[in-house]
N, CA, C and O atoms as a GROMACS GRO file, in nm:
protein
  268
    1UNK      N    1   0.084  -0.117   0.000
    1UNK     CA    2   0.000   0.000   0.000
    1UNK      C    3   0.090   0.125   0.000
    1UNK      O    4   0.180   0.144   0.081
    2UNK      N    5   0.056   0.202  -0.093
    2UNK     CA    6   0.106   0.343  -0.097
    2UNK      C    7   0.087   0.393   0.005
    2UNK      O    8  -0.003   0.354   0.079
    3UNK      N    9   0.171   0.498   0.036
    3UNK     CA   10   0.165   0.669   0.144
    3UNK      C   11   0.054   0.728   0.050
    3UNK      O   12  -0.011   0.818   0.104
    4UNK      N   13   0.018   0.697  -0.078
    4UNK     CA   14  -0.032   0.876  -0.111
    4UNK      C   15  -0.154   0.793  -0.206
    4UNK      O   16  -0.158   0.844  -0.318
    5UNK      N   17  -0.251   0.684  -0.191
    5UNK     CA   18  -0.328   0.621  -0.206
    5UNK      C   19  -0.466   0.693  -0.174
    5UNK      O   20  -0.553   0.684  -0.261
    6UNK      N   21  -0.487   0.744  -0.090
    6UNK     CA   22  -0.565   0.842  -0.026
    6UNK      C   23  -0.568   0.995  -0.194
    6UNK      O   24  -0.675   1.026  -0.247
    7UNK      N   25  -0.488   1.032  -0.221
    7UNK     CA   26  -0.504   1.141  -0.370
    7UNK      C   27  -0.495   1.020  -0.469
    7UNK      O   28  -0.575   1.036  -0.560
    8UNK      N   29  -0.425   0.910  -0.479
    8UNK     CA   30  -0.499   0.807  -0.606
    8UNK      C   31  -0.615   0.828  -0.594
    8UNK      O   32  -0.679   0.875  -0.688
    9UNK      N   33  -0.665   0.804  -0.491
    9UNK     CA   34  -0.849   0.714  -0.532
    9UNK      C   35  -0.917   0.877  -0.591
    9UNK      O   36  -1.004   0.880  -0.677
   10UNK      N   37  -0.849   1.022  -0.518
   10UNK     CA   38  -0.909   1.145  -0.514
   10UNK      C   39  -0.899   1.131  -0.676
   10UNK      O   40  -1.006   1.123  -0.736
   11UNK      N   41  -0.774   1.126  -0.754
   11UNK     CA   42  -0.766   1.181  -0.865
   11UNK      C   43  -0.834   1.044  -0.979
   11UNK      O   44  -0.834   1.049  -1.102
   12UNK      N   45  -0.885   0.934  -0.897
   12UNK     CA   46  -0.967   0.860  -1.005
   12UNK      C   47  -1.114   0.893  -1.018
   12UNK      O   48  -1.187   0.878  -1.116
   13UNK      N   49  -1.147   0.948  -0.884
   13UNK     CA   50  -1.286   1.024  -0.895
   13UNK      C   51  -1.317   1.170  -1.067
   13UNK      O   52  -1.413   1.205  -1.136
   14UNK      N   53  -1.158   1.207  -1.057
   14UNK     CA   54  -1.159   1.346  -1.153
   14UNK      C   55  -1.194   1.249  -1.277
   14UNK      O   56  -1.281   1.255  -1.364
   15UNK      N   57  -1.103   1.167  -1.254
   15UNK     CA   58  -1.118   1.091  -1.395
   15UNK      C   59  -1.233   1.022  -1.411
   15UNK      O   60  -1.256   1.012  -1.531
   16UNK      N   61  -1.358   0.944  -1.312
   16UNK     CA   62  -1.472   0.933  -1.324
   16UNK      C   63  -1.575   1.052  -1.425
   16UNK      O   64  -1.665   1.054  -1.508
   17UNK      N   65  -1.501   1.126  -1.360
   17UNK     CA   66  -1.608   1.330  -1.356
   17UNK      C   67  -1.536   1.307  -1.523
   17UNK      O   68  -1.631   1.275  -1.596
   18UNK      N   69  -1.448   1.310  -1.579
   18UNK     CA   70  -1.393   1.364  -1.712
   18UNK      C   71  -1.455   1.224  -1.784
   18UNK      O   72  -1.471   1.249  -1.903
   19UNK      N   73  -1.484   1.125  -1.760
   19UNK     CA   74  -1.537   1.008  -1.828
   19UNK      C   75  -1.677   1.081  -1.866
   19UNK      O   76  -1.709   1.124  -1.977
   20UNK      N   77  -1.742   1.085  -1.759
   20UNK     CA   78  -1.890   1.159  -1.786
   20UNK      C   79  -1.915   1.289  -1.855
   20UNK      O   80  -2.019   1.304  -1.919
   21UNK      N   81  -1.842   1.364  -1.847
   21UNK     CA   82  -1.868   1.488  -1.952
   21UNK      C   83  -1.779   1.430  -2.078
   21UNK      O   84  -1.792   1.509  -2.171
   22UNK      N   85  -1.707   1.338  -2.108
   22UNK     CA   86  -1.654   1.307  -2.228
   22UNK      C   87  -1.766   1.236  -2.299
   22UNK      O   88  -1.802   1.262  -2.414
   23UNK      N   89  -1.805   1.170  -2.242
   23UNK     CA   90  -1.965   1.077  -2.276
   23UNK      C   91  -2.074   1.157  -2.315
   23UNK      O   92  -2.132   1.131  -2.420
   24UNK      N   93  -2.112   1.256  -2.239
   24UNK     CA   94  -2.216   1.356  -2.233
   24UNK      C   95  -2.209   1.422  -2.379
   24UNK      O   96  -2.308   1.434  -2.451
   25UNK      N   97  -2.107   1.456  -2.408
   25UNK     CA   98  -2.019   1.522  -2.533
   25UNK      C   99  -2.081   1.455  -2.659
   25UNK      O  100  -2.161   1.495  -2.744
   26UNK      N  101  -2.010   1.331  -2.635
   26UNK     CA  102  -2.017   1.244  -2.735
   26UNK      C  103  -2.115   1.257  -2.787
   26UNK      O  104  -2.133   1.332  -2.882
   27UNK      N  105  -2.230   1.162  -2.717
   27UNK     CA  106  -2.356   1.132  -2.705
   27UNK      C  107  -2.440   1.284  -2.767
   27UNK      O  108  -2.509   1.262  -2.866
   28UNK      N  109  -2.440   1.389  -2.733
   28UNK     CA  110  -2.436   1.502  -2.784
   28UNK      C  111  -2.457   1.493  -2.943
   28UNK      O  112  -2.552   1.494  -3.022
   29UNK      N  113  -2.266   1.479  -2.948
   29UNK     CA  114  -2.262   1.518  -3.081
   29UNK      C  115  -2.275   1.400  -3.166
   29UNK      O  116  -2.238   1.418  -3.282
   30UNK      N  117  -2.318   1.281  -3.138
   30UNK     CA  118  -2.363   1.190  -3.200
   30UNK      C  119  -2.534   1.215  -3.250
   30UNK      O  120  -2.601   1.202  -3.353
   31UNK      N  121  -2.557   1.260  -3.104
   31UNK     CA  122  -2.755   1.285  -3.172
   31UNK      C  123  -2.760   1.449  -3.266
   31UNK      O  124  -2.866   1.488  -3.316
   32UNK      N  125  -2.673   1.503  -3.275
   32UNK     CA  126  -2.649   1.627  -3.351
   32UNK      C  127  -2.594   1.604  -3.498
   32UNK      O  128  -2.602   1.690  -3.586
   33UNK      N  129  -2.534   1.471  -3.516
   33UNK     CA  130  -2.437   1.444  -3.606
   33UNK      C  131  -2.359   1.563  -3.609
   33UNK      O  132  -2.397   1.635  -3.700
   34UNK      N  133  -2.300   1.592  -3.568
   34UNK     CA  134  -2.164   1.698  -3.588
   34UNK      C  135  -2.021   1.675  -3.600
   34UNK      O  136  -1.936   1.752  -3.646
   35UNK      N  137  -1.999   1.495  -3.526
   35UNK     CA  138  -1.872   1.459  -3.550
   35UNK      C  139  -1.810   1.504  -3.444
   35UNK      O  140  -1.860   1.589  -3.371
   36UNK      N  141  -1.686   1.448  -3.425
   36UNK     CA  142  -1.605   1.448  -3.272
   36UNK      C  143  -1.584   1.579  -3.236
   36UNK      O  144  -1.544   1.669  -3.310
   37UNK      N  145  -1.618   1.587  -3.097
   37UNK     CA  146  -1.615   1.748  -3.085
   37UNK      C  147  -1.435   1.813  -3.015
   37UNK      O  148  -1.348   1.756  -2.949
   38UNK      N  149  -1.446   1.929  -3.061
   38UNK     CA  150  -1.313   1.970  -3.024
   38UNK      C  151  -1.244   1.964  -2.877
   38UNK      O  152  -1.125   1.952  -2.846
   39UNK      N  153  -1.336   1.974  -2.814
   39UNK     CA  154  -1.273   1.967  -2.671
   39UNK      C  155  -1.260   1.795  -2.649
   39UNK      O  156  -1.168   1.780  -2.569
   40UNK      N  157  -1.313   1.666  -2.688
   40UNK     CA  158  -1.291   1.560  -2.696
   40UNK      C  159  -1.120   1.480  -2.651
   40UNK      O  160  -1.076   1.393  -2.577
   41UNK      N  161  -1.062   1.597  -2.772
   41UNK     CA  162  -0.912   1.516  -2.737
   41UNK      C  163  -0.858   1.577  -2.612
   41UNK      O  164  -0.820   1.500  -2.524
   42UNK      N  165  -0.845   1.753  -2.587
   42UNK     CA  166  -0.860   1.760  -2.504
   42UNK      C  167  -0.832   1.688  -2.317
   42UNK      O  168  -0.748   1.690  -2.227
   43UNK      N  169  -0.955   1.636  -2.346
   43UNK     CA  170  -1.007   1.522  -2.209
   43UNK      C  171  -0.949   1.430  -2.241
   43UNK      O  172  -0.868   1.404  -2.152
   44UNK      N  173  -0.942   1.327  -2.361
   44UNK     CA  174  -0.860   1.247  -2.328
   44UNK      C  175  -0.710   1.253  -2.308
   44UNK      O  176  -0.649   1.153  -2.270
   45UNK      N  177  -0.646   1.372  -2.335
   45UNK     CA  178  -0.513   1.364  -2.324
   45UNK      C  179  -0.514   1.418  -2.175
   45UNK      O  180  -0.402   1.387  -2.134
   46UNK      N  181  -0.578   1.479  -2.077
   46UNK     CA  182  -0.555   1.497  -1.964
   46UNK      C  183  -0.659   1.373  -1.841
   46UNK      O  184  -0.647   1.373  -1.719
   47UNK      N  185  -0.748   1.288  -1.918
   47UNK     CA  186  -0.742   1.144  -1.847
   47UNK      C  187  -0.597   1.065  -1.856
   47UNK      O  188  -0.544   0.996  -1.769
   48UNK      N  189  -0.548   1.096  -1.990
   48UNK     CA  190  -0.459   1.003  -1.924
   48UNK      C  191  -0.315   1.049  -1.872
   48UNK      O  192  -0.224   0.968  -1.857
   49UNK      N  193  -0.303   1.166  -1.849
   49UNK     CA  194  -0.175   1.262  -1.758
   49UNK      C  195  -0.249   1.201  -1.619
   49UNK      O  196  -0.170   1.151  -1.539
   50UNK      N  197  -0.383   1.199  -1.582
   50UNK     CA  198  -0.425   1.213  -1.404
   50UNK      C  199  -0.386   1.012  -1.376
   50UNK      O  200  -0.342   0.952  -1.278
   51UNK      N  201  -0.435   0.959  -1.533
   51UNK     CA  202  -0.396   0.809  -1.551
   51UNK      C  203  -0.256   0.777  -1.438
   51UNK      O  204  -0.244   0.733  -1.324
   52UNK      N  205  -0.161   0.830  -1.551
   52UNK     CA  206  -0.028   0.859  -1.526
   52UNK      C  207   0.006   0.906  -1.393
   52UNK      O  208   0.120   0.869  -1.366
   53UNK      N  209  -0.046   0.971  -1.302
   53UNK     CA  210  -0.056   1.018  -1.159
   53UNK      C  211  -0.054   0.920  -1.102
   53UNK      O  212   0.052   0.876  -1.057
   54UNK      N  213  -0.168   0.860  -1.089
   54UNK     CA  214  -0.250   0.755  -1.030
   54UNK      C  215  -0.140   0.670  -0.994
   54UNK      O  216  -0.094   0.634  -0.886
   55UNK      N  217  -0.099   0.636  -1.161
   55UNK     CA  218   0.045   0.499  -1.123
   55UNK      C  219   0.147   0.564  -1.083
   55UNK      O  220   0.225   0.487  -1.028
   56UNK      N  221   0.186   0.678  -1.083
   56UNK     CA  222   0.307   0.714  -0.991
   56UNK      C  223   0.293   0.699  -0.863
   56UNK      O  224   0.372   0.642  -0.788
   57UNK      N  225   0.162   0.764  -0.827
   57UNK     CA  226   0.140   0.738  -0.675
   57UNK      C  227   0.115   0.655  -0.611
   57UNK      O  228   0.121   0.668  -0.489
   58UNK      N  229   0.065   0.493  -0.690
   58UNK     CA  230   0.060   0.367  -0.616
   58UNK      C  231   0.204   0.318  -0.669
   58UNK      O  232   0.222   0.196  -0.667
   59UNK      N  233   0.262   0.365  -0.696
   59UNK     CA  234   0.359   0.242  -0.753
   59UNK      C  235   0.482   0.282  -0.615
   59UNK      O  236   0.514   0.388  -0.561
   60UNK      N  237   0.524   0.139  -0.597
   60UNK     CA  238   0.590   0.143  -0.410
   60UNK      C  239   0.730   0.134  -0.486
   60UNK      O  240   0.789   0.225  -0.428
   61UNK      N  241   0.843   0.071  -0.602
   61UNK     CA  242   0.889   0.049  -0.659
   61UNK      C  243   0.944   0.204  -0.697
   61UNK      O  244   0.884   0.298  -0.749
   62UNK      N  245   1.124   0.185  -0.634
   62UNK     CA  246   1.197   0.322  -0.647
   62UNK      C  247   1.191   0.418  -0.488
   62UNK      O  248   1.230   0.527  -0.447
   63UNK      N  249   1.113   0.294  -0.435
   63UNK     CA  250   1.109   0.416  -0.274
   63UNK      C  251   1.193   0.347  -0.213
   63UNK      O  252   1.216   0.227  -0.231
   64UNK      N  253   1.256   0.439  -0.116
   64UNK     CA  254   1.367   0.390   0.011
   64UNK      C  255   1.286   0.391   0.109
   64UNK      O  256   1.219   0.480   0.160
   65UNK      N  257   1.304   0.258   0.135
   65UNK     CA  258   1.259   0.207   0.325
   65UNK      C  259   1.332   0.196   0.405
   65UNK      O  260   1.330   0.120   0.502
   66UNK      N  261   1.427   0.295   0.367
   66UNK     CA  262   1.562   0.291   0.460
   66UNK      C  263   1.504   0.376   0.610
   66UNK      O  264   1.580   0.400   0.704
   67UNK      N  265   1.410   0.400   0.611
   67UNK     CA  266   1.329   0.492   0.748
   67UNK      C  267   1.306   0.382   0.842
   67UNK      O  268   1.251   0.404   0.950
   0.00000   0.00000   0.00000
């Protein structure tokens, strides 16, 4: 178990929240036919930077337990 497991789970909630307005979007511009909307990539390129968080902060691998 991580020290910093406690802001994982926080920053998978953001990424819950960015799943749902990415969906919302979609779904949107699917019943609009308008085609992928611009803010789309957007969200996914900052789901997967908070992604990328997530595994820094569980990953125990590179820490000193020399304490």
């Amino acid at each position: 178990m991580s020290d910093y497991d406690d802001l994982a789970e926080r920053l998978e909630a953001i990424v819950a929240d960015l799943d749902e307005r990415q969906f919302d979007m979609l779904r949107e511009a699917a019943r609009e036919r308008t085609g992928r909307p611009a803010d789309d990539k957007r969200l996914t390129q900052a789901r997967r930077s908070i992604e990328k968080a997530i595994h820094l902060l569980r990953d125990d691998r590179g820490r000193g337990d020399d304490d």
